[in-house]
PDB file of N, CA, C, O and CB in Angstrom:
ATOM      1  N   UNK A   1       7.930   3.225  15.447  1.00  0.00           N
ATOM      2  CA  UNK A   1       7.926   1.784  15.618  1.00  0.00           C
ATOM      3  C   UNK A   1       9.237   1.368  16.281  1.00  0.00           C
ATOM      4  O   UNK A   1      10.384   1.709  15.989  1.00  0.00           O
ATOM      5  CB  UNK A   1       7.729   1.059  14.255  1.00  0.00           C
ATOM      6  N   UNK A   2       8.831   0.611  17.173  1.00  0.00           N
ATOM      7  CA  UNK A   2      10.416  -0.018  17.829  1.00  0.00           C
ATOM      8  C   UNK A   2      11.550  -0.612  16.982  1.00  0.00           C
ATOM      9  O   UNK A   2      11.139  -1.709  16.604  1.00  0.00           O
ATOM     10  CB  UNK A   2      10.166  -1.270  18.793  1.00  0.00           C
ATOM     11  N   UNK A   3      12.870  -0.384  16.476  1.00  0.00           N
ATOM     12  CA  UNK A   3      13.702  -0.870  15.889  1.00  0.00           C
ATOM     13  C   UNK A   3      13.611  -2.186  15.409  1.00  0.00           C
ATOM     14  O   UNK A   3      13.493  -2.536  14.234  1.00  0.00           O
ATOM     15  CB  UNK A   3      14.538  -0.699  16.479  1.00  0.00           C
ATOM     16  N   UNK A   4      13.694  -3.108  16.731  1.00  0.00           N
ATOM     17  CA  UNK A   4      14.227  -4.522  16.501  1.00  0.00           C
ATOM     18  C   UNK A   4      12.481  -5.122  15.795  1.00  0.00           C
ATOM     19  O   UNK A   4      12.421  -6.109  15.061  1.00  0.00           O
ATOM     20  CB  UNK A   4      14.974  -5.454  18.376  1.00  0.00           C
ATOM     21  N   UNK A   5      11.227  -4.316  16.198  1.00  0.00           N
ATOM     22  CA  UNK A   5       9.995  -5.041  15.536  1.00  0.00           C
ATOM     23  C   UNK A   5      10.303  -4.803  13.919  1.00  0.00           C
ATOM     24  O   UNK A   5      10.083  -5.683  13.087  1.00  0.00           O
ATOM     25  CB  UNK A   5       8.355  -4.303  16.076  1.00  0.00           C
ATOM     26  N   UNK A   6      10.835  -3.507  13.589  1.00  0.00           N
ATOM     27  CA  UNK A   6      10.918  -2.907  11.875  1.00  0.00           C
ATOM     28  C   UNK A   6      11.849  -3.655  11.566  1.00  0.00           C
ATOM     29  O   UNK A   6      12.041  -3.644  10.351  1.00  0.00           O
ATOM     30  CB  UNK A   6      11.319  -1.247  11.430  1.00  0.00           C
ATOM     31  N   UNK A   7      12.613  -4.397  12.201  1.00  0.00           N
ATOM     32  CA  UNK A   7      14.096  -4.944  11.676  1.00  0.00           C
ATOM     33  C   UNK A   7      13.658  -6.752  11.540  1.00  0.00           C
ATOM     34  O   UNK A   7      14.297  -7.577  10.887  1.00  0.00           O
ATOM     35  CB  UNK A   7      15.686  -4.529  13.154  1.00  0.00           C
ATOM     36  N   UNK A   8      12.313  -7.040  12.417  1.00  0.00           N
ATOM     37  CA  UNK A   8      11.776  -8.353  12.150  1.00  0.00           C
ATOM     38  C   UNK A   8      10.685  -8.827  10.925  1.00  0.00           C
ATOM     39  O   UNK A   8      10.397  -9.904  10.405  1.00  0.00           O
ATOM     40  CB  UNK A   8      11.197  -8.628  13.347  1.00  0.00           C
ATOM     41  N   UNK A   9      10.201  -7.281  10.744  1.00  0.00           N
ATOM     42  CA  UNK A   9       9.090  -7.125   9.969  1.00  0.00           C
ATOM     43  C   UNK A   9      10.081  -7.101   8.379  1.00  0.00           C
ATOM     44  O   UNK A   9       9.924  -7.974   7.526  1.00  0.00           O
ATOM     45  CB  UNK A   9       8.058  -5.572  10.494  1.00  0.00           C
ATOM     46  N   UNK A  10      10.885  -6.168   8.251  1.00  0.00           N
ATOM     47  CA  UNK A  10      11.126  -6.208   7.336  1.00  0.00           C
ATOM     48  C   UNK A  10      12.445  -7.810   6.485  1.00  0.00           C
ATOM     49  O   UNK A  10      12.600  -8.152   5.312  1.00  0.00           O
ATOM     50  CB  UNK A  10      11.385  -4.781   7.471  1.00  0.00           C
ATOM     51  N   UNK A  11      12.978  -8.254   7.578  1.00  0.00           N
ATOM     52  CA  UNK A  11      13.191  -9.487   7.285  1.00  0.00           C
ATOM     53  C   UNK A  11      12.043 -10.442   6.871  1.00  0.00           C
ATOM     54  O   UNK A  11      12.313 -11.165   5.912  1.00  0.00           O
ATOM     55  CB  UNK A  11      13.797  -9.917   8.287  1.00  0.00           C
ATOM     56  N   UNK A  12      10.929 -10.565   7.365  1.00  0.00           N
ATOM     57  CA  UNK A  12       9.837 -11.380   7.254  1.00  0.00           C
ATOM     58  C   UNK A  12       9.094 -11.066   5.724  1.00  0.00           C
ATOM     59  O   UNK A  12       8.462 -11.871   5.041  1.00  0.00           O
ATOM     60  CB  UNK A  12       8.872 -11.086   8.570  1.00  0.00           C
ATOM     61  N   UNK A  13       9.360  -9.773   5.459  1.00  0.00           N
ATOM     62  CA  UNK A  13       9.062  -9.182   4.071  1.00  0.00           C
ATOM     63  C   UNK A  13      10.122  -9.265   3.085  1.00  0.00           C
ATOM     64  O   UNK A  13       9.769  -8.816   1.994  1.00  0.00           O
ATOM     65  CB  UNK A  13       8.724  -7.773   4.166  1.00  0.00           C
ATOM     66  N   UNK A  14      11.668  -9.828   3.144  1.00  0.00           N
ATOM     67  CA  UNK A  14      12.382  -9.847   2.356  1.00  0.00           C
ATOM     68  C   UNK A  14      12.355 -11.599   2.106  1.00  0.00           C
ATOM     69  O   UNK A  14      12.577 -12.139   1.022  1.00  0.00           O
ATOM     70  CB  UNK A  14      13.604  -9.026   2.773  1.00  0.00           C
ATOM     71  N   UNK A  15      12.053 -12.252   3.293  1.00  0.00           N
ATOM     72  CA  UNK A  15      12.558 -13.439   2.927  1.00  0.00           C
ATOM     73  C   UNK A  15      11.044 -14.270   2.428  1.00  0.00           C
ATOM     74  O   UNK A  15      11.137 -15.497   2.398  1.00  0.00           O
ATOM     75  CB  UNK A  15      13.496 -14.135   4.281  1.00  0.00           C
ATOM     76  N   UNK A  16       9.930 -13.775   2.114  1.00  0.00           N
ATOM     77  CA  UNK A  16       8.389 -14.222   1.616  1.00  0.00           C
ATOM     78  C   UNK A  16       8.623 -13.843   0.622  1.00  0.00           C
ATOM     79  O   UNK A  16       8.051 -14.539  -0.216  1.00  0.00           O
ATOM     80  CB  UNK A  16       7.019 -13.721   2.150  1.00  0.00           C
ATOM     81  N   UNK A  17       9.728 -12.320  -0.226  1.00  0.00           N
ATOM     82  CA  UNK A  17       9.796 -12.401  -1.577  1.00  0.00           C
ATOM     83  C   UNK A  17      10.696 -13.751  -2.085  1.00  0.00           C
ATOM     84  O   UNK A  17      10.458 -14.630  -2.914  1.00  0.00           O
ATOM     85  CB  UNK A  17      10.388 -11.028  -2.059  1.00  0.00           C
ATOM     86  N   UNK A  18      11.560 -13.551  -1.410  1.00  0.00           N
ATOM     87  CA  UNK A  18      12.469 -14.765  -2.085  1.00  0.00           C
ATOM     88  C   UNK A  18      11.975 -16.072  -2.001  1.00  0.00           C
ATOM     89  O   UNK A  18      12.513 -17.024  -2.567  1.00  0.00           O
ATOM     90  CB  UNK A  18      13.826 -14.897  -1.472  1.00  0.00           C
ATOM     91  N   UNK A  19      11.208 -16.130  -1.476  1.00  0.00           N
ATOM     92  CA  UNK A  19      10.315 -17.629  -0.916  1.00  0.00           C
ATOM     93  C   UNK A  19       9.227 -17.903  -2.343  1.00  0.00           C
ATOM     94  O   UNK A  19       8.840 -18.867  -3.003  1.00  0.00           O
ATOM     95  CB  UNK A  19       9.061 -17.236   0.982  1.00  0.00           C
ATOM     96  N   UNK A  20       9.034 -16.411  -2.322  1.00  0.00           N
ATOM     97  CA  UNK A  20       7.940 -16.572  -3.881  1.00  0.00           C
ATOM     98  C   UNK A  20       8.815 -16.461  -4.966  1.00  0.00           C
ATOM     99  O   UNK A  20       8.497 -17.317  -5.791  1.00  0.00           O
ATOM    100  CB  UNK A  20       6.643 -15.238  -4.191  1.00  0.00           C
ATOM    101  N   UNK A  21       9.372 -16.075  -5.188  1.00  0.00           N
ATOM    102  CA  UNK A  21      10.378 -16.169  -6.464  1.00  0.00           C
ATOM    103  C   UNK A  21      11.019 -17.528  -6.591  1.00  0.00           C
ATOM    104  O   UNK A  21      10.860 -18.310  -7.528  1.00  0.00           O
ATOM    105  CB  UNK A  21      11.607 -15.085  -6.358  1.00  0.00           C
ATOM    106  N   UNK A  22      11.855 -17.720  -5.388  1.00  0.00           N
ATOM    107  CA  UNK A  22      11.695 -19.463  -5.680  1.00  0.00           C
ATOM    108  C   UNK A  22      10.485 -20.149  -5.860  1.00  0.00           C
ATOM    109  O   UNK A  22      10.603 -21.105  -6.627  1.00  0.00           O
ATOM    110  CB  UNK A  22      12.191 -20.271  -4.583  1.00  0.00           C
ATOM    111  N   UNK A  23       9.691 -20.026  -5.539  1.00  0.00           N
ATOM    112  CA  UNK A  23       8.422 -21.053  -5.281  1.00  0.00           C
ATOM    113  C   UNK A  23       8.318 -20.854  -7.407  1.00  0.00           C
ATOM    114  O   UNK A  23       8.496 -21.818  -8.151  1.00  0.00           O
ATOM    115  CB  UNK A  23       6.516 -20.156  -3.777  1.00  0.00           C
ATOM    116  N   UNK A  24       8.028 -19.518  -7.878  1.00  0.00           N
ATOM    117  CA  UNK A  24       7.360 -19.254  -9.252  1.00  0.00           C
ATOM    118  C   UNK A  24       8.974 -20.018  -9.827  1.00  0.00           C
ATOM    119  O   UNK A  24       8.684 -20.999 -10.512  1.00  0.00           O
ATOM    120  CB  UNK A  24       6.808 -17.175  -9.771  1.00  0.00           C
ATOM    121  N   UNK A  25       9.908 -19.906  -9.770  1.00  0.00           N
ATOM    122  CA  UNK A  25      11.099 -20.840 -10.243  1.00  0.00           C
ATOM    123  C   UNK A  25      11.067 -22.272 -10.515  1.00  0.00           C
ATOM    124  O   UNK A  25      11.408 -22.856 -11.544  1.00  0.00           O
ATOM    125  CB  UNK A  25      12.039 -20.794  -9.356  1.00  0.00           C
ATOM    126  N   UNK A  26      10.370 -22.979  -8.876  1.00  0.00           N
ATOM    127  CA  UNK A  26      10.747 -23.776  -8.900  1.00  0.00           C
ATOM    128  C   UNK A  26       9.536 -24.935  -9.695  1.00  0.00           C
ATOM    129  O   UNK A  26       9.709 -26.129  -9.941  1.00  0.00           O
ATOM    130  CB  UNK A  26      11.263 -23.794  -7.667  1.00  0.00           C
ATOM    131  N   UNK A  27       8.384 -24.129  -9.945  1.00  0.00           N
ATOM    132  CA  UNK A  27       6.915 -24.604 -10.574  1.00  0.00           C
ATOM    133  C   UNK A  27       6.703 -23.992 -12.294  1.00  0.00           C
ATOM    134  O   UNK A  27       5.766 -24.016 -13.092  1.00  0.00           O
ATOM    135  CB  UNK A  27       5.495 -23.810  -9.419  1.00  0.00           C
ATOM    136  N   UNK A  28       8.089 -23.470 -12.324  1.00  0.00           N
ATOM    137  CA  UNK A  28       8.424 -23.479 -13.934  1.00  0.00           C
ATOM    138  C   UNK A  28       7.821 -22.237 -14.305  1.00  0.00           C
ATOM    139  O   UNK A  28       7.712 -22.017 -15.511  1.00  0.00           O
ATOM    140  CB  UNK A  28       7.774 -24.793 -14.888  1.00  0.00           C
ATOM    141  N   UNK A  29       7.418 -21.405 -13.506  1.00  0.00           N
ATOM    142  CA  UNK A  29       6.511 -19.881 -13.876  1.00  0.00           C
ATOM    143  C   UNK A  29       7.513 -19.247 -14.566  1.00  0.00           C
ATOM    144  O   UNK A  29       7.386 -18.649 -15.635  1.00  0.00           O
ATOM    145  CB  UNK A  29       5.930 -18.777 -12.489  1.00  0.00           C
ATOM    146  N   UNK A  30       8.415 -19.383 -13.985  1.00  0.00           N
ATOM    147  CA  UNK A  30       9.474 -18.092 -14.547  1.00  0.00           C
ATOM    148  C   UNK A  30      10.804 -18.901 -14.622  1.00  0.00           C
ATOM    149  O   UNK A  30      10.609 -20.023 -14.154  1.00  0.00           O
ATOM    150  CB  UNK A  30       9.678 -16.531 -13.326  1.00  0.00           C
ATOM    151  N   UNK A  31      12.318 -18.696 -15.120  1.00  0.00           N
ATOM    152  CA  UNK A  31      13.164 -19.320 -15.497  1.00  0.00           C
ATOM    153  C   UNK A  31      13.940 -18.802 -14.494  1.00  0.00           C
ATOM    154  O   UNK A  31      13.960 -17.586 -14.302  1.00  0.00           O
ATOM    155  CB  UNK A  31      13.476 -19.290 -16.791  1.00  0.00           C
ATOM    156  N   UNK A  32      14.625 -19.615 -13.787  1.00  0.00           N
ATOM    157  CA  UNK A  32      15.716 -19.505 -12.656  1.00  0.00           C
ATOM    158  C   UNK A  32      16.483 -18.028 -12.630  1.00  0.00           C
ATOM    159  O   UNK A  32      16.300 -17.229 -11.712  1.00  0.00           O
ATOM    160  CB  UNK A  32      16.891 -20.731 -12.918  1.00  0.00           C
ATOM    161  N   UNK A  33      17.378 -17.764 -13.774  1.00  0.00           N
ATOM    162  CA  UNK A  33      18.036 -17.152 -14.511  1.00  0.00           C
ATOM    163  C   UNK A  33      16.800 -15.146 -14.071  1.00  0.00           C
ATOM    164  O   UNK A  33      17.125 -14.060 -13.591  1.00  0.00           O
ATOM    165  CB  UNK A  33      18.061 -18.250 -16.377  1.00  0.00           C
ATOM    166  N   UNK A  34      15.633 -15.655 -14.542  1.00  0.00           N
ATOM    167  CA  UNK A  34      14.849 -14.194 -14.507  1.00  0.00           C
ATOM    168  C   UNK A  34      14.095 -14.353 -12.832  1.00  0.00           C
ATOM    169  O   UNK A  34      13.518 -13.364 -12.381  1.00  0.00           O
ATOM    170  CB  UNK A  34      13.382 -14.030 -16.108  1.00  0.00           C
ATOM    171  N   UNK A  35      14.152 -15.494 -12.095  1.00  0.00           N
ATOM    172  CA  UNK A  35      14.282 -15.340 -10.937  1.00  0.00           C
ATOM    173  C   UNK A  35      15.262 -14.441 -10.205  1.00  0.00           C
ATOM    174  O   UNK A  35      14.844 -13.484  -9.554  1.00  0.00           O
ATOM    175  CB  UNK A  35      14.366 -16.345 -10.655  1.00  0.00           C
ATOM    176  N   UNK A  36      16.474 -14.706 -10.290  1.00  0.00           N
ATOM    177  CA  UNK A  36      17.406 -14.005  -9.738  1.00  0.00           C
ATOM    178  C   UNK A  36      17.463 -13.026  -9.885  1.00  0.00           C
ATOM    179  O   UNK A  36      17.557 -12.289  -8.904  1.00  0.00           O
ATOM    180  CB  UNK A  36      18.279 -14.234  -9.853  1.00  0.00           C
ATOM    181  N   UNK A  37      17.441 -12.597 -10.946  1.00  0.00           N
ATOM    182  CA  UNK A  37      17.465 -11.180 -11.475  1.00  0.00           C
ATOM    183  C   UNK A  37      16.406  -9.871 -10.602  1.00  0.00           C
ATOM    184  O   UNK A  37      16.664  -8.716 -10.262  1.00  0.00           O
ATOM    185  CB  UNK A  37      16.927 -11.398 -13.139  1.00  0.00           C
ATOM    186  N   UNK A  38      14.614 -11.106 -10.416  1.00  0.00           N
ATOM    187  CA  UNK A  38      13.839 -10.050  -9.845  1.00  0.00           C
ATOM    188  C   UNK A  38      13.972 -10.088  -8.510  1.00  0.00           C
ATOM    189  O   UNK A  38      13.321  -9.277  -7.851  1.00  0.00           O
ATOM    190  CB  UNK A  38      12.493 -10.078 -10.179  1.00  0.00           C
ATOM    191  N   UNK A  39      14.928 -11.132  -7.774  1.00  0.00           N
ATOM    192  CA  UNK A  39      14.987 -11.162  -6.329  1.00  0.00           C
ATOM    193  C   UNK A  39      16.454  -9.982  -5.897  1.00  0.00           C
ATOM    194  O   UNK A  39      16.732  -9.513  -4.793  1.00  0.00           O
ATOM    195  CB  UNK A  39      15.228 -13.037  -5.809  1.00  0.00           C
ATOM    196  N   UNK A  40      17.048  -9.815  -7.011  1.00  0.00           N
ATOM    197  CA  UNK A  40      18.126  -8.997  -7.083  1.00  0.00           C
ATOM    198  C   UNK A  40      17.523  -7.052  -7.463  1.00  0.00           C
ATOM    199  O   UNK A  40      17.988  -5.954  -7.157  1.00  0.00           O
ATOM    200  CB  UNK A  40      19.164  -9.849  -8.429  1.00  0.00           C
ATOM    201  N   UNK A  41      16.294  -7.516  -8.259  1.00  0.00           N
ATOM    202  CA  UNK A  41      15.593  -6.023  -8.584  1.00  0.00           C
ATOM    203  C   UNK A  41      14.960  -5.445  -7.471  1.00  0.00           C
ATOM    204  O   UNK A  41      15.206  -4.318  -7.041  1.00  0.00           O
ATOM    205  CB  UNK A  41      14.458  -6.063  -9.684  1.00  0.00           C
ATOM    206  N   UNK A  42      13.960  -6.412  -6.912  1.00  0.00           N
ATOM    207  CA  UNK A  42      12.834  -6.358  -6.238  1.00  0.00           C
ATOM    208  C   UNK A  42      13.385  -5.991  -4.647  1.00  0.00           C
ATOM    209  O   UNK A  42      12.903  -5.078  -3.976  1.00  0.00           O
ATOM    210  CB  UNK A  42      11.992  -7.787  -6.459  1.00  0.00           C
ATOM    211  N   UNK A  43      14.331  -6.760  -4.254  1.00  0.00           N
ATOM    212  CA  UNK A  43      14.833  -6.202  -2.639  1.00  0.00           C
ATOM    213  C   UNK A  43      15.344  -4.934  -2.470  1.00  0.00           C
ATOM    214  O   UNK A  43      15.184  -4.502  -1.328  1.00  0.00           O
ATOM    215  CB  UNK A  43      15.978  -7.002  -2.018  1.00  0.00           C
ATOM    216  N   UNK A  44      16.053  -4.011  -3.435  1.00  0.00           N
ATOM    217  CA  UNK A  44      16.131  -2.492  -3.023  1.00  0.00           C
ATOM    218  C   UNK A  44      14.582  -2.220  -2.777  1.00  0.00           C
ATOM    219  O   UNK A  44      14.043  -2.385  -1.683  1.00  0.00           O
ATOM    220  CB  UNK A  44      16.862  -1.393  -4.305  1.00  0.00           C
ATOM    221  N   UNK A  45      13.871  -1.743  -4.031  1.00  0.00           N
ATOM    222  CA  UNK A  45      12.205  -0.979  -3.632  1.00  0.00           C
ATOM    223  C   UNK A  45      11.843  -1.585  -1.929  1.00  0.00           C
ATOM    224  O   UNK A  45      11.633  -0.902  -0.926  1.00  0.00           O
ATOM    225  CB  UNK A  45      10.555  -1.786  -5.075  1.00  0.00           C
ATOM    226  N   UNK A  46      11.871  -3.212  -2.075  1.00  0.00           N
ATOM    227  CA  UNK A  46      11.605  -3.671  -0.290  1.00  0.00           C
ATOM    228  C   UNK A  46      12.334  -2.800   0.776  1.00  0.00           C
ATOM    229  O   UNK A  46      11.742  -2.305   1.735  1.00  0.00           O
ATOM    230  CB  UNK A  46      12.249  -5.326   0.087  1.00  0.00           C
ATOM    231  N   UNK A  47      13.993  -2.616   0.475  1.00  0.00           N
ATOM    232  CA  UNK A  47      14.340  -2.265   1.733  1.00  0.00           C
ATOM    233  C   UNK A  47      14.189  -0.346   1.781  1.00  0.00           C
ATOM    234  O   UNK A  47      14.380   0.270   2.830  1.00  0.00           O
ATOM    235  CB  UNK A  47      16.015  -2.983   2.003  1.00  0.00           C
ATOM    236  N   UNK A  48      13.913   0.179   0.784  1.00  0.00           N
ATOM    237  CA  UNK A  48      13.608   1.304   0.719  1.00  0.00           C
ATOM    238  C   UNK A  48      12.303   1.883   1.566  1.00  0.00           C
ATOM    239  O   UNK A  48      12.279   2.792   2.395  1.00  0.00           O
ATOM    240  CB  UNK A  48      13.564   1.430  -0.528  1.00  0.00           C
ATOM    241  N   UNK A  49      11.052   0.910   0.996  1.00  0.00           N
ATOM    242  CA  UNK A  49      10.300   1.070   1.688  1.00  0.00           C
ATOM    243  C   UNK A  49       9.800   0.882   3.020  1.00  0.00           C
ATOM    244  O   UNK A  49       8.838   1.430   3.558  1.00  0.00           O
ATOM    245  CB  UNK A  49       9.943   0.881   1.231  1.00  0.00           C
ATOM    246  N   UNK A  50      10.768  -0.159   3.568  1.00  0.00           N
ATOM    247  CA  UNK A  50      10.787  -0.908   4.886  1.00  0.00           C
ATOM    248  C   UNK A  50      11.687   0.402   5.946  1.00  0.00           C
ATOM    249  O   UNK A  50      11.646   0.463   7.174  1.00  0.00           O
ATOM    250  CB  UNK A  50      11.779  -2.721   4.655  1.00  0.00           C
ATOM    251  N   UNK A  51      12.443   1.331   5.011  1.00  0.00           N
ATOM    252  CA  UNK A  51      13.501   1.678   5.791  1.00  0.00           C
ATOM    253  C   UNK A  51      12.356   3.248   6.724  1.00  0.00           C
ATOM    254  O   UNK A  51      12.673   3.886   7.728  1.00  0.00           O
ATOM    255  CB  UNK A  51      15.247   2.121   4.530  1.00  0.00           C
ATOM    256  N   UNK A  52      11.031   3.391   5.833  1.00  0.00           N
ATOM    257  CA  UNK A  52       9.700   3.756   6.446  1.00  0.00           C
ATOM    258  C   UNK A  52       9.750   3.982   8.113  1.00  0.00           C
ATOM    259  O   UNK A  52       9.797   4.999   8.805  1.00  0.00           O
ATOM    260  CB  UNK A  52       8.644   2.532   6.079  1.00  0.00           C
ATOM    261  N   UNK A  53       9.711   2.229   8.490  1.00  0.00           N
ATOM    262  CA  UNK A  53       8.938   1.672   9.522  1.00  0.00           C
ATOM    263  C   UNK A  53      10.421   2.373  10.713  1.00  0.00           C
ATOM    264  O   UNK A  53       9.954   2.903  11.721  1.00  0.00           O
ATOM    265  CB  UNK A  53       8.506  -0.452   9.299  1.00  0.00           C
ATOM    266  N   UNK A  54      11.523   2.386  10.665  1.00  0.00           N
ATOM    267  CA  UNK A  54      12.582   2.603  11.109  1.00  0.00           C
ATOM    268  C   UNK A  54      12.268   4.406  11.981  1.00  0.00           C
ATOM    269  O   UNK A  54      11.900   5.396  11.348  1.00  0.00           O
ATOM    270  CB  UNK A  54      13.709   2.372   9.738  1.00  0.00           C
ATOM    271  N   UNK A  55      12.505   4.383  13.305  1.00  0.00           N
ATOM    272  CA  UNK A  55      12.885   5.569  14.021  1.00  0.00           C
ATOM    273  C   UNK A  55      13.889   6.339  13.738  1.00  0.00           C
ATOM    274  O   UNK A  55      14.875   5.891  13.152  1.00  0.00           O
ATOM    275  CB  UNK A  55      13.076   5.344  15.106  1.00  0.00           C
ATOM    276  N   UNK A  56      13.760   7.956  14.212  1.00  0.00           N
ATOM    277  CA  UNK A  56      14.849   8.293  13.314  1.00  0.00           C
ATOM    278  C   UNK A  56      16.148   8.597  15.278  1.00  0.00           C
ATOM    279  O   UNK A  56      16.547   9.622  15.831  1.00  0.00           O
ATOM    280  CB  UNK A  56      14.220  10.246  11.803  1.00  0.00           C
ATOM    281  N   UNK A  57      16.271   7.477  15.525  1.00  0.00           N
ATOM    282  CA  UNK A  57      17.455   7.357  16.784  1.00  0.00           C
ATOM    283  C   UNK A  57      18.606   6.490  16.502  1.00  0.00           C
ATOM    284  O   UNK A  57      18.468   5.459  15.844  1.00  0.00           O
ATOM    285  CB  UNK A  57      16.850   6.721  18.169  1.00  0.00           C
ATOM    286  N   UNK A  58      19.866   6.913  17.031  1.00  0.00           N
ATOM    287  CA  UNK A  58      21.127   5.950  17.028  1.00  0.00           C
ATOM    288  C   UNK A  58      20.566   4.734  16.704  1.00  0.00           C
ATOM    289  O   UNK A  58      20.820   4.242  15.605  1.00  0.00           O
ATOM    290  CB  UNK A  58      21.967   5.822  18.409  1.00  0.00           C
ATOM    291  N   UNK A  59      19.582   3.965  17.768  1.00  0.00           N
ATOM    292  CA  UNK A  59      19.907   3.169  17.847  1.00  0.00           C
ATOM    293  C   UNK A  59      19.427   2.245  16.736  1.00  0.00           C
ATOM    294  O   UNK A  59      19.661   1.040  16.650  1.00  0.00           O
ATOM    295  CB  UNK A  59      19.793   3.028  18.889  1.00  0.00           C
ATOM    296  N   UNK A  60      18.771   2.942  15.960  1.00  0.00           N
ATOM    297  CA  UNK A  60      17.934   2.165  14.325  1.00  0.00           C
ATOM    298  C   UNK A  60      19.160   2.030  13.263  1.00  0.00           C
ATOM    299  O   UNK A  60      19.291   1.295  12.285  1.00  0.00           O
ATOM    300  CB  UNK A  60      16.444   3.483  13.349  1.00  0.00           C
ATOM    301  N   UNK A  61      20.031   3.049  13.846  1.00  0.00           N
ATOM    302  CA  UNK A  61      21.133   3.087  12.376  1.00  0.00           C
ATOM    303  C   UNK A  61      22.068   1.936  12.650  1.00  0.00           C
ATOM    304  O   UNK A  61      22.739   1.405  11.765  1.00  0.00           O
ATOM    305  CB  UNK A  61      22.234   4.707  12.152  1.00  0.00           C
ATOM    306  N   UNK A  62      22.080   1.581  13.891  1.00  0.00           N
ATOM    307  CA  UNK A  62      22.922   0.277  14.008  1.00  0.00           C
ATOM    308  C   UNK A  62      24.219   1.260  14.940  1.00  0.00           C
ATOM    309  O   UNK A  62      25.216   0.540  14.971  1.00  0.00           O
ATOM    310  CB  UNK A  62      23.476  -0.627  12.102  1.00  0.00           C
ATOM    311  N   UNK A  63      24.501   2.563  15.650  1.00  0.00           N
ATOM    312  CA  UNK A  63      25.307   3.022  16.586  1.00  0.00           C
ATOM    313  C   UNK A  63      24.942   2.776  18.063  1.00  0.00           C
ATOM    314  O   UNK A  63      23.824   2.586  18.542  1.00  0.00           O
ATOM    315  CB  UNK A  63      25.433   4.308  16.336  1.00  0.00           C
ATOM    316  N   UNK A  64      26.141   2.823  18.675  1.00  0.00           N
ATOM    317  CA  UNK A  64      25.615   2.386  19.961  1.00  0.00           C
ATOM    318  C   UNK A  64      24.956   3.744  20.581  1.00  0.00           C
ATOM    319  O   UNK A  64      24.721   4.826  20.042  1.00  0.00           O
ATOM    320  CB  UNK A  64      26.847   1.707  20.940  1.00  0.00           C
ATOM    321  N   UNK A  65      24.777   3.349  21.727  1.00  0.00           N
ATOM    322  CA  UNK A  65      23.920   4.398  22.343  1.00  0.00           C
ATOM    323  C   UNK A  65      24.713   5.467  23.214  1.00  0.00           C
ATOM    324  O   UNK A  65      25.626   5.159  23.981  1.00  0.00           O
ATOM    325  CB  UNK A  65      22.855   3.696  23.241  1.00  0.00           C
ATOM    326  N   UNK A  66      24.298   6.631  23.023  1.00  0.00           N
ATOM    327  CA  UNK A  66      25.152   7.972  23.451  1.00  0.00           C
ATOM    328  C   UNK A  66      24.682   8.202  25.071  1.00  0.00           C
ATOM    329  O   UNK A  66      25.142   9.142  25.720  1.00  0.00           O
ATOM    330  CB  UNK A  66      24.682   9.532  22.336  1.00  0.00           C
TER     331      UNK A  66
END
């Protein structure tokens, strides 16, 4: 997969969790306090699995190009 698409995709997948964790926060589902906590749990497993979609070239790791 092209870098900068895995690097849009997986922003788009980090910031819909936090979007739902606020949203269940802010409609009283869950308490602010155990919000944070799962937006603080929940984004490693995300970027672990996101780190998937990533090529294995310089230019995914964030080095310039050789």
């Amino acid at each position: 997969m092209n870098p900068y698409l895995a690097t849009l995709f997986t922003f788009a997948i980090a910031i819909a969790f936090l979007r739902l964790m606020d949203y269940f926060a802010h409609c009283g589902l869950i308490e602010s306090k155990l919000s944070r906590k799962l937006i603080h749990i929940g984004t490693g497993p995300i970027f672990v699995l996101c780190w998937l979609m990533f090529p294995d070239v310089p230019l995914a790791a964030g080095l310039p190009r050789q």
